[in-house]
C-alpha positions as CSV (number, residue, x, y, z in Angstrom):
1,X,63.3,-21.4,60.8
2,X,64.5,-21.3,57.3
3,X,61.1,-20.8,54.6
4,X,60.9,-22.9,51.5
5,X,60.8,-21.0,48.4
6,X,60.4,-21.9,44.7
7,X,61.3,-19.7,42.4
8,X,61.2,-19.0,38.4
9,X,63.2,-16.8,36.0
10,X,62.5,-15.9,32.3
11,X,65.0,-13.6,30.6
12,X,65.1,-11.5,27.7
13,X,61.0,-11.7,27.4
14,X,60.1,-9.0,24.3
15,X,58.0,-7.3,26.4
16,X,58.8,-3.9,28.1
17,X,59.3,-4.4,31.8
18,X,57.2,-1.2,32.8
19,X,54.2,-3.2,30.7
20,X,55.1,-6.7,32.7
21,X,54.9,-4.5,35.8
22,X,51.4,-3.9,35.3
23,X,50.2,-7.6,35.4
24,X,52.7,-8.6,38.2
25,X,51.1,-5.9,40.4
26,X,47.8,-7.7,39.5
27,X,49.7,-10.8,41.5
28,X,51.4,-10.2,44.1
29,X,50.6,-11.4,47.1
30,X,47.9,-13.3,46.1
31,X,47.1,-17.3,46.1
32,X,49.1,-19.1,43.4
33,X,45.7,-20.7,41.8
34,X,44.0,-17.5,42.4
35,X,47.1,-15.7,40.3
36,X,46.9,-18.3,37.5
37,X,42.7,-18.0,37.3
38,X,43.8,-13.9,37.3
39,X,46.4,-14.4,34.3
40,X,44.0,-16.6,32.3
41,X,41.0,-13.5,32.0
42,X,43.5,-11.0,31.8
43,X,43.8,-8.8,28.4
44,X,47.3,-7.4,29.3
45,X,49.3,-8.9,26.1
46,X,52.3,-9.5,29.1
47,X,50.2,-11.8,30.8
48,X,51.3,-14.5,28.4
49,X,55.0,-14.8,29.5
50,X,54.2,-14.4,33.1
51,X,51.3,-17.1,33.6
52,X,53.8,-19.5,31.8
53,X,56.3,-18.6,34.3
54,X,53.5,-19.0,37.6
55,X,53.3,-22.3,35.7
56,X,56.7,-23.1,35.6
57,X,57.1,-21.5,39.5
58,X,54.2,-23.9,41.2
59,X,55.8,-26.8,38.5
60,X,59.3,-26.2,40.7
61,X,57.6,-26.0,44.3
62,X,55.3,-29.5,43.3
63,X,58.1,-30.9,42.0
64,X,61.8,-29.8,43.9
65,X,60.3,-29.1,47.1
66,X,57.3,-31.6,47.6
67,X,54.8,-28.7,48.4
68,X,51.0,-28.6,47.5
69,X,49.4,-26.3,44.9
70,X,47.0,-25.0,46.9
71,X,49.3,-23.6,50.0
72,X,51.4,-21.8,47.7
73,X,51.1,-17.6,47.4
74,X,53.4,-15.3,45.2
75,X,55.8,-13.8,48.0
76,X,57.7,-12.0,45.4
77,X,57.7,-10.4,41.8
78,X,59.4,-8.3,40.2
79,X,60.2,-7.5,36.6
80,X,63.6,-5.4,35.7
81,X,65.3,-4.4,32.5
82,X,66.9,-6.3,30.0
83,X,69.1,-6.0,27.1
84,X,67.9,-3.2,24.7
85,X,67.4,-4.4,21.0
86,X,68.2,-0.9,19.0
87,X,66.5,0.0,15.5
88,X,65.9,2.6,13.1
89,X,63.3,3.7,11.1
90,X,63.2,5.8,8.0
91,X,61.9,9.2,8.2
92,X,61.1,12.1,5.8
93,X,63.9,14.0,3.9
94,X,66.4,11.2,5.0
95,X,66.4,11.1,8.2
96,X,66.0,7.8,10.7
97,X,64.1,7.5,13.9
98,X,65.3,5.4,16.5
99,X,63.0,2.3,17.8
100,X,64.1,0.6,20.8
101,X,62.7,-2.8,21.5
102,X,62.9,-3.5,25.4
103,X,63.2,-6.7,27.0
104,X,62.8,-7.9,30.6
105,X,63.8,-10.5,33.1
106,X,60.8,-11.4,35.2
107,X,61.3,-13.2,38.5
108,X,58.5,-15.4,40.3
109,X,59.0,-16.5,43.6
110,X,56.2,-18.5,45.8
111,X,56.4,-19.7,49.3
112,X,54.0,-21.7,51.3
113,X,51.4,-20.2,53.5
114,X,52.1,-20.8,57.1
C-alpha cells in the first residue's frame, strides 16, 4: 500500500539552516494544526519561512490530494544548506573580515494518519 504524501520546498530562505533546524525539531512528528498553533507563539525569527511553508504543505495535501486538515502530521523535515552569499567587512589598519550570509532549502513533507 503506497502512502499519500504532500510535500513543500522553499529554497534559498536567508536564514542559516542550523537556525531553521531548531524550529523544525520543534515540529516534527507532530499534528499539522498542532505544528502551525506551535509556529504562530514561537519567537525563533526562522519560524516565519517555515509556518508559511506548513501553510503551503497542508494547502498541497487539501488541494492535490483531497486529504483533510485535521488527519495530516509532519512525517518529515529537514532543512540543508544552500548557496553561500560571501561579504566583507572593513577592519582596523586595512584589513577586511569575511561575512558569510547562509541560506537554506527547507523541505516539509506531511502524510495522513492511518
Amino acid at each position: 500500500m503506497t502512502t499519500i504524501e504532500a510535500r513543500a520546498i522553499a529554497k534559498y530562505v536567508r536564514v542559516s539552516p542550523s537556525k531553521v533546524q531548531q524550529v523544525i525539531n520543534l515540529i516534527r512528528g507532530r499534528a499539522a494544526t498542532e505544528a502551525e498553533s506551535i509556529l504562530t507563539f514561537s519567537v525563533k525569527g526562522a519560524s516565519d519561512p517555515v509556518g508559511k511553508l506548513l501553510k503551503s504543505a497542508i494547502a498541497n495535501a487539501e488541494k492535490n490530494h483531497n486529504l483533510k486538515r485535521d488527519n495530516l502530521f509532519v512525517a518529515e523535515a529537514f532543512a540543508n544548506q544552500g548557496p553561500t552569499l560571501k561579504r566583507f567587512r572593513p577592519r582596523a589598519m586595512g584589513r577586511a573580515s569575511k561575512i558569510r550570509k547562509r541560506t537554506s532549502h527547507i523541505t516539509i513533507v506531511l502524510r495522513e494518519i492511518s
